[in-house]
C-alpha positions as CSV (number, residue, x, y, z in Angstrom):
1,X,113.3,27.7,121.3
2,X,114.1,30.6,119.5
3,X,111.6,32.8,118.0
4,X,111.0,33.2,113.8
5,X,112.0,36.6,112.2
6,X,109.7,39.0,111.0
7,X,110.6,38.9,107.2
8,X,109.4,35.1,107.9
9,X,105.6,35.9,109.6
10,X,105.3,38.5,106.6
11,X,106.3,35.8,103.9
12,X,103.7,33.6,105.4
13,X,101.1,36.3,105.3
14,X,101.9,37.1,102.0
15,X,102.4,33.3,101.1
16,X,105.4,33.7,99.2
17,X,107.5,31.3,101.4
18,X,108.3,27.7,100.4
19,X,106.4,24.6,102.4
20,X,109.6,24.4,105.1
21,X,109.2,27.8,105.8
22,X,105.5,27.3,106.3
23,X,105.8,24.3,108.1
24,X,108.0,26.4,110.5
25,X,106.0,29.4,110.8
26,X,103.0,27.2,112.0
27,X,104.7,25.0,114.2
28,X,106.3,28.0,116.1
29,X,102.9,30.0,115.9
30,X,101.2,26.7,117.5
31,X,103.3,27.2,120.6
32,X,104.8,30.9,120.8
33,X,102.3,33.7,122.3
34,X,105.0,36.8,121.1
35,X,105.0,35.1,117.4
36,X,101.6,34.5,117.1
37,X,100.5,38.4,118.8
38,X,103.2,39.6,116.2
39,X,101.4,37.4,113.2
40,X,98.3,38.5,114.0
41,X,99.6,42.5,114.4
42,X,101.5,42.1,110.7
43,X,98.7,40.5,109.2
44,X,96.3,43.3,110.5
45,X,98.5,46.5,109.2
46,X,98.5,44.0,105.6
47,X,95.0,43.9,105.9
48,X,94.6,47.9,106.5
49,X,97.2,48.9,103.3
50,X,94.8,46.4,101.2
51,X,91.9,48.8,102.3
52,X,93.8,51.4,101.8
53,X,95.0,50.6,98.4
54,X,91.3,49.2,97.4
55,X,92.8,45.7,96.8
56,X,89.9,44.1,98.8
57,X,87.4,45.1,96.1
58,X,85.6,42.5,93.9
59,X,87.8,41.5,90.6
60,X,83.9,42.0,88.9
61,X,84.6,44.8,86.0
62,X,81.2,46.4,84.9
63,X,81.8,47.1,80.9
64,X,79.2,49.3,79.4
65,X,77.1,48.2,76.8
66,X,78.0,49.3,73.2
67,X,75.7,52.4,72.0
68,X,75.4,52.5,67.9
69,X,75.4,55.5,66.6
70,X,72.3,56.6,64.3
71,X,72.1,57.3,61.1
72,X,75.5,56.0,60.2
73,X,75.5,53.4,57.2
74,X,78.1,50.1,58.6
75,X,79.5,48.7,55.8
76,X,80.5,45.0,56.6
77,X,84.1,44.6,57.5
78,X,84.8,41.9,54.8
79,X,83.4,44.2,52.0
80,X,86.0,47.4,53.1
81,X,88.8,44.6,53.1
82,X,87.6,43.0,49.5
83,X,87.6,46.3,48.0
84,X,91.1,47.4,49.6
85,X,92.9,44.1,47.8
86,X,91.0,45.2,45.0
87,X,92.1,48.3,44.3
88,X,95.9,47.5,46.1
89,X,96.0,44.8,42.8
90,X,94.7,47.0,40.4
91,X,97.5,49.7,41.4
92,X,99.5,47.4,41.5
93,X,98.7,46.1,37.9
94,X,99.2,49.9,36.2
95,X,102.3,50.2,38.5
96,X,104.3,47.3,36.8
97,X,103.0,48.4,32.7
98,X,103.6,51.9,33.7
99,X,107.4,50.6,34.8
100,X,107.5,48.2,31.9
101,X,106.5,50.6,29.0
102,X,108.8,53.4,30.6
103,X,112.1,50.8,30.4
104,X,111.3,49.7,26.8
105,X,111.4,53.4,25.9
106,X,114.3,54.1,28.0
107,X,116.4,51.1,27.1
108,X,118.9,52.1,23.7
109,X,119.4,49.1,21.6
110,X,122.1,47.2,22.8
111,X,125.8,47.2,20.6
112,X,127.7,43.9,20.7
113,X,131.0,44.6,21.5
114,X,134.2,41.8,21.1
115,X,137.2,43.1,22.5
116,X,140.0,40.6,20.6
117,X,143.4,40.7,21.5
118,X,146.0,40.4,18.7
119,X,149.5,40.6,18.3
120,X,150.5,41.8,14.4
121,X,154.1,43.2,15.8
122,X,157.1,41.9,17.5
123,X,157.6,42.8,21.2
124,X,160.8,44.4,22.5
125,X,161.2,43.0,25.7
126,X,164.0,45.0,26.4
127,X,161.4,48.4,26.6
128,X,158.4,48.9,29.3
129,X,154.6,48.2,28.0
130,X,154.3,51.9,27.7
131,X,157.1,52.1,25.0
132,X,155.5,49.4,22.8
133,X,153.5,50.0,19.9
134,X,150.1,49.6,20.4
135,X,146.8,49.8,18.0
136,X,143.5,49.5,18.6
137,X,140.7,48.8,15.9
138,X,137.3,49.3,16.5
139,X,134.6,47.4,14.2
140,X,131.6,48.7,14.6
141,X,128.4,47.2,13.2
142,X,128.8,48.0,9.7
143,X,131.7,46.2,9.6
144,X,133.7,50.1,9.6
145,X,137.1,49.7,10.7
146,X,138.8,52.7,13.1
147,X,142.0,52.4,14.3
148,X,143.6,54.1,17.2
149,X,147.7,53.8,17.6
C-alpha cells in the first residue's frame, strides 16, 4: 500500500477535501504509523499558526454600550425627514412659477408664417434654376405685401 500525499492529510485537516478523499485519508490513517505520525505533526504546526494568528479566540464581540451626550436636544428622526420634504416641495413649488413667469416674459408672440409656392411665369427648361426668374412675396400680418425678385 502506498502512502497518501501530504497536500491530502492537510486537506483533511483543514476539511476542504470531498467525502472520497476523506474516506481515504481515514482508512490509510487506520492502518499506516508514518501517515498517521505525519497527520498528527501537520495538524499540530495548524494548530500553532491558529495561536499564532489568534484564530482560536472566542467569535464573542463585546460592543460598548451607547453613551448620550448631555445637554443635546434629539429631534425625532421622522420630524427632520417631514420637514426636509417640506421645504424640498416648497422649493420646488417657487422653482417651477419662477421658470414659468420668466418664459411668459421671455417668449415674443409668435408670427404665423405660410410659405406658398406659386408659379406666375413660364419656365425655360433650357436655362439652370439659377437663371430663372424668381420672386418672393412676403405678407406679413397686416396683409402688407413685399416682394423680393
Amino acid at each position: 500500500m502506498s502512502c497518501i500525499k501530504t497536500d491530502l492529510i492537510q486537506k483533511y485537516i483543514d476539511k476542504a477535501g470531498t467525502e472520497k478523499e476523506t474516506d481515504t485519508v481515514r482508512k490509510h490513517i487506520a492502518v499506516c504509523r508514518e501517515c498517521n505520525a505525519r497527520l498528527t505533526e501537520l495538524q499540530h504546526r495548524a494548530d500553532e499558526v491558529k495561536k499564532a494568528l489568534n484564530i482560536l479566540v472566542s467569535d464573542e464581540v463585546a460592543i460598548p454600550g451607547f453613551i448620550e451626550p448631555v445637554g443635546i436636544s434629539k429631534t425625532p428622526e421622522t420630524t427632520r425627514i417631514k420637514k426636509y420634504v417640506i421645504s424640498l416641495a416648497a422649493a420646488s413649488v417657487l422653482i417651477c412659477i419662477g421658470m414659468a413667469v420668466m418664459f411668459n416674459l421671455k417668449t415674443p408672440k409668435r408670427q404665423q408664417i405660410v410659405v406658398v409656392h406659386t408659379v406666375d411665369r413660364e419656365i425655360n427648361a433650357n436655362q439652370t434654376a439659377a437663371k430663372q426668374k424668381m420672386e418672393i412675396n412676403i405678407i406679413d400680418v397686416n396683409g402688407k405685401v413685399t416682394s423680393y425678385p
